[in-house]
N, C-alpha and C positions, 0 to 999 in steps of 0.2 A: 883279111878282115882284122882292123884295131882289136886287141883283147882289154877287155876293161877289167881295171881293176878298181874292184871293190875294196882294198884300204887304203885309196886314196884320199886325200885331203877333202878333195870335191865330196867323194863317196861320203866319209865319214860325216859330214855338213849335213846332209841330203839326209842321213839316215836323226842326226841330232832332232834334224829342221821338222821332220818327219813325228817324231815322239812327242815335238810341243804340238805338233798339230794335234793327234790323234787323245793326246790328254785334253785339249782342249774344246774337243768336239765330244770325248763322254762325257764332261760337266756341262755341255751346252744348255741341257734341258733344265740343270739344276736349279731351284728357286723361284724364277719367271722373270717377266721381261724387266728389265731396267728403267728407270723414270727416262734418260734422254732419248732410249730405245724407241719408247712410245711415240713419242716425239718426234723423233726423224722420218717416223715412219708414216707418221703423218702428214710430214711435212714433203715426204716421195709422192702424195696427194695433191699436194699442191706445188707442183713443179716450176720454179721456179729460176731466176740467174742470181738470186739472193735470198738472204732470210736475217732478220735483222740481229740475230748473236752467232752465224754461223754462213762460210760459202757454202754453195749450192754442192757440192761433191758428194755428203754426205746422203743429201734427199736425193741424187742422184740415184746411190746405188742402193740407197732405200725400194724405189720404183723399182730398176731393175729385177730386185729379188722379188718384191711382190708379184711382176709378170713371170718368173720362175716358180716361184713356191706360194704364193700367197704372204709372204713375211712370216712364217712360221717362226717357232722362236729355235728350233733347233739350223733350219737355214738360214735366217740373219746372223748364224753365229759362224758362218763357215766364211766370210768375208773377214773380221778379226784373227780366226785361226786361221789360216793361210795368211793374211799379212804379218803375225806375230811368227809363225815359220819363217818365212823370208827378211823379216830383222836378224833371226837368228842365223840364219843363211849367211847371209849382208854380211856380220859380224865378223864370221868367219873369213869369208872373202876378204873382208878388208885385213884381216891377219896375214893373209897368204902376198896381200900384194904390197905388204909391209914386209914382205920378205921371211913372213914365218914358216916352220914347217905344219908337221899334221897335228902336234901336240899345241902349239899355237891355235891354230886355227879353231882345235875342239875345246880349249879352254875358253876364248873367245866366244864361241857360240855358245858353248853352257853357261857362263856368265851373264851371258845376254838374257839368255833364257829364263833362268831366275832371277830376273831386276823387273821394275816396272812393266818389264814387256810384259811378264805372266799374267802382271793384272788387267792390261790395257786390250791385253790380246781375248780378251773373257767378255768385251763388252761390247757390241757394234755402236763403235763411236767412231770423233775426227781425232782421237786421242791415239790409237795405233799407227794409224794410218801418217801421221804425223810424222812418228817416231820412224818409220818405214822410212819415208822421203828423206830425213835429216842423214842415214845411213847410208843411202844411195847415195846422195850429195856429196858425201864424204868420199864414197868410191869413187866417184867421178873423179874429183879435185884432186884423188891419189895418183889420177890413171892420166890424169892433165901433165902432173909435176913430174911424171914418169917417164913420159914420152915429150919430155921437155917443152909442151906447149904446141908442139908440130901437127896436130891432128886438130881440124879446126872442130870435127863430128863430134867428138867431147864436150866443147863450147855448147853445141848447138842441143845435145842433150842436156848439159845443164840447166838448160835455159828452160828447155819444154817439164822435164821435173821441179825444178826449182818454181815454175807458173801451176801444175797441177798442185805443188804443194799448197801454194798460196791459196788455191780454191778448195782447198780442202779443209786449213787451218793455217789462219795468221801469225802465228806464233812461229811457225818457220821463218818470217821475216825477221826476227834477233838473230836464228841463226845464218843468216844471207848476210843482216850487217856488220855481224861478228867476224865474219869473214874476209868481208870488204878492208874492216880496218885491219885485221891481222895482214892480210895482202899487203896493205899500205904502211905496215911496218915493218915486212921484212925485205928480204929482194924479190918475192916473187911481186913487187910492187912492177916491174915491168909487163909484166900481163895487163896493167889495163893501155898500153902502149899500142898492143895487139886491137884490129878492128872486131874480133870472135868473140873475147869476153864481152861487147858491147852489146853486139848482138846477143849475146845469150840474155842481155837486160833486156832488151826490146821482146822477144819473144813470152819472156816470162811475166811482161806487162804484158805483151798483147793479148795472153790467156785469162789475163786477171780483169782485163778493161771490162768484161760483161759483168763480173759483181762491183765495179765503181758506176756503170752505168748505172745499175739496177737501183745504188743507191744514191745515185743523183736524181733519179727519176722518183725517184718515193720520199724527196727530201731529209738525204743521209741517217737512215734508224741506225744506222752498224755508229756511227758517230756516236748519236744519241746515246744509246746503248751503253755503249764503253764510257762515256760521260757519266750516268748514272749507277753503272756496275759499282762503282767506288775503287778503281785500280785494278791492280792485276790480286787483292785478293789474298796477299800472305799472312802469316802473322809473324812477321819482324825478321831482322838479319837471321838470330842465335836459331829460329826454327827453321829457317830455310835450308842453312849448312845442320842443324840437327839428323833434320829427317832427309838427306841424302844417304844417310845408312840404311834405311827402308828402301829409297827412291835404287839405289843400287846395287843393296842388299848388304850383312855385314859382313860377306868377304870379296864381294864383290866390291868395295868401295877401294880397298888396300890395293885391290889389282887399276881400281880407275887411277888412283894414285899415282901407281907405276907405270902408267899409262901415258899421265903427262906425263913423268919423267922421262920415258922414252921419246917424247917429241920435243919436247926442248934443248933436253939436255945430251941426250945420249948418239954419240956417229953416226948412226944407222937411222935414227928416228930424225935426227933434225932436218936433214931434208925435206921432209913434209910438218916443219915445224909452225905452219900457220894451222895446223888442226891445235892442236898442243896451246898457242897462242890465242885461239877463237874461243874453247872450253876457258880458261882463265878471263876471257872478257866479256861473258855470258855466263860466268860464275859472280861478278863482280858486277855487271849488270843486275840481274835477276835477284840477288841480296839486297840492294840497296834501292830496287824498283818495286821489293817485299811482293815480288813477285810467288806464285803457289812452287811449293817444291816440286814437282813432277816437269815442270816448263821445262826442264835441263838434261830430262830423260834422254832425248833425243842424240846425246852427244856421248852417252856411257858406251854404246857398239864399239866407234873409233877407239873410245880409250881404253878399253878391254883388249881392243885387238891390237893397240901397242904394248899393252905391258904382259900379254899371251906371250908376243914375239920377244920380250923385253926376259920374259921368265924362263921359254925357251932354251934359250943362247946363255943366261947363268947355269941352268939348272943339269945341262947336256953335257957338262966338260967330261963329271964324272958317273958312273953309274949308281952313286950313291944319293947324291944332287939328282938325278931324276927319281927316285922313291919320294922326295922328298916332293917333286913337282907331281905326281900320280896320288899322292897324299894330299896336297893340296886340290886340288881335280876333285879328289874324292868329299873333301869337306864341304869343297864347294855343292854336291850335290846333294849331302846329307843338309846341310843347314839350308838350301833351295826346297826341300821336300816338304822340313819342318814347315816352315813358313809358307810354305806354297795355299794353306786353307784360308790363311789371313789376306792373300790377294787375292784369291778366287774361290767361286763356288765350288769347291773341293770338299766340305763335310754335310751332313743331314743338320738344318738347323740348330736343333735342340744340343748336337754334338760341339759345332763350332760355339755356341751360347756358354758350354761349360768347360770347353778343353781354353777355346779362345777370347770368349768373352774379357778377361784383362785385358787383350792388347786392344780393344776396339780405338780407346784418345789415342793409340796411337797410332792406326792404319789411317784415322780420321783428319789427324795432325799431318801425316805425309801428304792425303788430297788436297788441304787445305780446306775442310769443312768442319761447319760450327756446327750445322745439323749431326746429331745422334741420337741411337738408339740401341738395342740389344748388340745392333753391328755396326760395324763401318758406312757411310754415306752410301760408298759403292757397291758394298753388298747387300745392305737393308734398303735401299731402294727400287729390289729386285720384289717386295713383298706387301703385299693390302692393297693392289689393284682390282683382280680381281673381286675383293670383298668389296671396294667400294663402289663396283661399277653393279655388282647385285642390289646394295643396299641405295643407291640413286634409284636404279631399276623397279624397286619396292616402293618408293618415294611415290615414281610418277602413277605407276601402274595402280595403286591406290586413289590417285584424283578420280574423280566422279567424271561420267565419261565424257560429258558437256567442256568437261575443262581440260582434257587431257589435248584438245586440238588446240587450244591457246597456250600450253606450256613451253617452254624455254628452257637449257640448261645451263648456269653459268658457274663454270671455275675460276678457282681464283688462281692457279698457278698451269702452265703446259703440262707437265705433269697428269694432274687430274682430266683434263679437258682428254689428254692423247688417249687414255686410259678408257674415260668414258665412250670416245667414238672408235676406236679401233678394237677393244676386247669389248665394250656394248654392240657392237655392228648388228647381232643376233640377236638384242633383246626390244627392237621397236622402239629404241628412243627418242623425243626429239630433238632438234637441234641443239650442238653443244657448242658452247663460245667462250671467250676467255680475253683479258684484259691484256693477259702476258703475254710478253716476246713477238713471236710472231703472229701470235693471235690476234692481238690489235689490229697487226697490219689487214689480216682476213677479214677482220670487223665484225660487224654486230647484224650483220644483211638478214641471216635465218630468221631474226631473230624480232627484228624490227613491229612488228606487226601483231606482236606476241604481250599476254597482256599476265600472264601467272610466269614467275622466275624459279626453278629449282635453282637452289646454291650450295655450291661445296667450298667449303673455307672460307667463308665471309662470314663477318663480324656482324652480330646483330645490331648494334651500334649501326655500323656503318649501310644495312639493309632499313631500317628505321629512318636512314634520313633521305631514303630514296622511295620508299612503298607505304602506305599508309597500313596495310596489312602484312604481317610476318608470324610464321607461326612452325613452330621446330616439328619437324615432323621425322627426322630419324638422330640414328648417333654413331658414326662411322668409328667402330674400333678393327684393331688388327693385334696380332701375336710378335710380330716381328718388324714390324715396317719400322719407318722413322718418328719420331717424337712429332713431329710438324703436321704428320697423316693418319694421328691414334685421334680419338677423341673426336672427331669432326661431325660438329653439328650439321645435318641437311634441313635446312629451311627452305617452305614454299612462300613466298612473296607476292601480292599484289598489288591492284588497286596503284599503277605509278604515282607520283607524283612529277613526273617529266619525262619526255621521251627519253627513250634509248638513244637516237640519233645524237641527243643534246648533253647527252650526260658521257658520251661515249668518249669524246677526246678526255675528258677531267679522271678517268680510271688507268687511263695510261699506264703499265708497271712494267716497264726495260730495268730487270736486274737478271 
């Protein structure tokens, strides 16, 4: 019988992979659910091959979880932590098959572990999941260059990853074509010579083909969409390269550094120097396309795990150069700990409000969000759902009971609407609709026939040029939500002045 040993590289991964899980399964419950949480979750409701800001992967395994658990908020969070483990895993892996040893590979994975992963891995979104495929990807292309091209099975897994990516979140597609051209610049330009890389293209289309259907057939909203989004959303070069010291923490960034260095420059690393190559042209992309800082997350594993093995091999000559790299290990975990509350639900509100309330512009500046409030986008939109699904609830349940069968609920953003029917489900509401995202596409059907409107976030202004009657009937605050969800007047509306059916293309709002 094999005897295993437990300080091995594997072991030690396993056991790192293990500690981001387990932190991140006791902050699960902290807060409540997240605004795109709601939303996915809803949107596992309505299963579809598309949704018009997002592939089907994510309401995928939305539904899944709900037939396991009901979508509890503490089990939609065990999909993120286990994918954020297995980045960290990845990390390491790819150290080991850069030829590092165990100190590599654990630097590499602790690094991982406190960069963007911490935070991404805290929220069930296409944002981990993302970062997961980009590191895979990475492993593959290492395991391709390694075995010199000879293994077509490589190929063929590429392919089938590289197509789950795509359904999962597009933005893997910079790092697919970063790659392409890195290929095409170096000698591994002979791989597209090979019939397997081709295939790996075919495959990864063939996966993708049912979300270009989906919006072929519903007259391209993902088009639309990204048309009216207004880009990818940055604000300018100087913050892009700014807040990659957030995006990869500030000593994590010095090791991504050494990371390229290892793949361009350095014996050992330039053999797989189209990684090394793909990061500088998705660094230089993503700058200049003022694309959001996080977009690049995806590619810190790889560069972690070259300049782990990069740190290694300097640090091992003498044993005084390894105090110096156990020192560093060490810093990296003490300033990951620090900063670990500012990417996740890690403190009691009122604690992160006075310990961390300063750095909010700037967890908000790394997301790329103009929205704020006491906290971060990502954290403070964890909060005022609940209050505002009570206070709709008080809304209706106050009409006179003649009228409660003709009521309607309309939001103005996903967000509220997901809120309203997934944490309302228990309190007898009626139908809830929404002009946004994918709500449009679900449309206005409940609703049609419906002659009183409850509104959340809509401007009396813009209720006035639709209802001859409007009249404020509550006032949505909260403690902690975001600035955009304090104050919200709920108005009941009637008496149209047009149908719903007619009015319904003109409210259209894809951002």
């Amino acid at each position: 019988m094999r005897k295993i040993d437990l300080r091995s590289g594997t072991a030690l991964l396993l056991y790192v992979a293990l500690i981001d899980f387990l932190i991140h399964m006791i902050i699960a419950g902290n807060y409540g659910y997240f605004r795109d949480e709601l939303y996915y979750i809803v949107s596992g409701q309505h299963l579809a091959l598309g949704y018009v800001d997002f592939p089907p992967m994510i309401a995928l395994l939305a539904w899944i979880m709900n037939v396991i658990s009901g979508d509890s908020l503490i089990s939609i969070h065990i999909v993120p932590a286990v994918s954020g483990a297995a980045i960290v895993f990845v990390a390491g892996k790819l150290a080991a098959e850069l030829g590092g040893g165990r100190r590599a590979q654990v630097i590499a994975a602790v690094a991982t572990m406190f960069s963007a992963s911490f935070a991404v891995a805290s929220i069930f979104s296409m944002d981990v999941l993302d970062m997961l495929w980009w590191a895979i990807i990475a492993y593959i292309l290492i395991r391709i260059i390694k075995v010199e091209n000879r293994d077509p099975r490589l190929w063929i897994l590429l392919g089938v990853v590289a197509g789950i990516g795509l359904m999962t979140k597009l933005t893997v597609s910079f790092f697919l074509l970063a790659l392409i051209v890195a290929l095409t610049l170096t000698s591994r330009r002979s791989y597209f010579r090979s019939k397997w890389i081709w295939l790996a293209v075919v495959i990864a289309f063939a996966i993708l083909l049912p979300y270009i259907l989906w919006n072929a057939v519903n007259g391209w909203p993902t088009v639309d969409f990204y048309i009216h989004h207004g880009g990818l959303n940055g604000s300018g070069p100087l913050s892009f390269l700014a807040y990659q010291l957030l995006i990869a923490s500030p000593l994590g960034l010095p090791l991504a550094i050494i990371g390229t260095f290892f793949f361009l420059r350095s014996k050992q690393g330039r053999k797989y120097s189209v990684l090394g190559l793909s990061f500088i042209i998705l660094l230089v992309l993503f700058t200049f396309l003022n694309a959001k800082p996080y977009f690049i997350m995806g590619a810190y594993p790889f560069l972690f795990a070259g300049g782990g093995v990069l740190l290694e091999r300097k640090f091992s000559i003498k044993n005084r150069y390894r105090l110096l790299f156990y020192g560093y290990l060490g810093t990296v975990l003490i300033s990951g700990a620090a900063l670990a509350p500012l990417y996740a639900p890690v403190l009691p509100p009122q604690t992160f409000v006075s310990v961390y309330g300063s750095l909010t512009g700037v967890g908000n500046g790394a997301a790329a969000q103009q929205n704020a409030g006491q906290f971060p986008q990502y954290l403070g939109d964890r909060f005022g759902w609940t209050t505002l699904v009570g206070n709709v609830s008080q809304v209706y349940h106050n009409l006179p009971l003649n009228e409660e069968g003709q009521a309607c609920i309309f939001a103005s953003n996903y967000g509220e609407a997901s809120a309203l029917i997934f944490l309302g489900n228990g309190d007898n509401l009626p139908p809830v609709i929404s002009a946004h995202n994918n709500y449009f596409i679900w449309g206005p059907r409940p609703c049609l026939n419906k002659s009183i409107m409850i509104t959340v976030g809509v401007s009396l202004s813009q209720l006035e040029t639709l209802f001859s009657n409007v009249t404020q009937a509550g006032l949505i605050t909260c403690s902690y939500c975001m600035n955009n969800e304090n104050n919200l007047p709920v108005y009941v509306a009637s008496q149209p002045k047009a149908s719903l059916a007619s009015v319904w293309p003109l409210i259209k709002d894809f951002s």
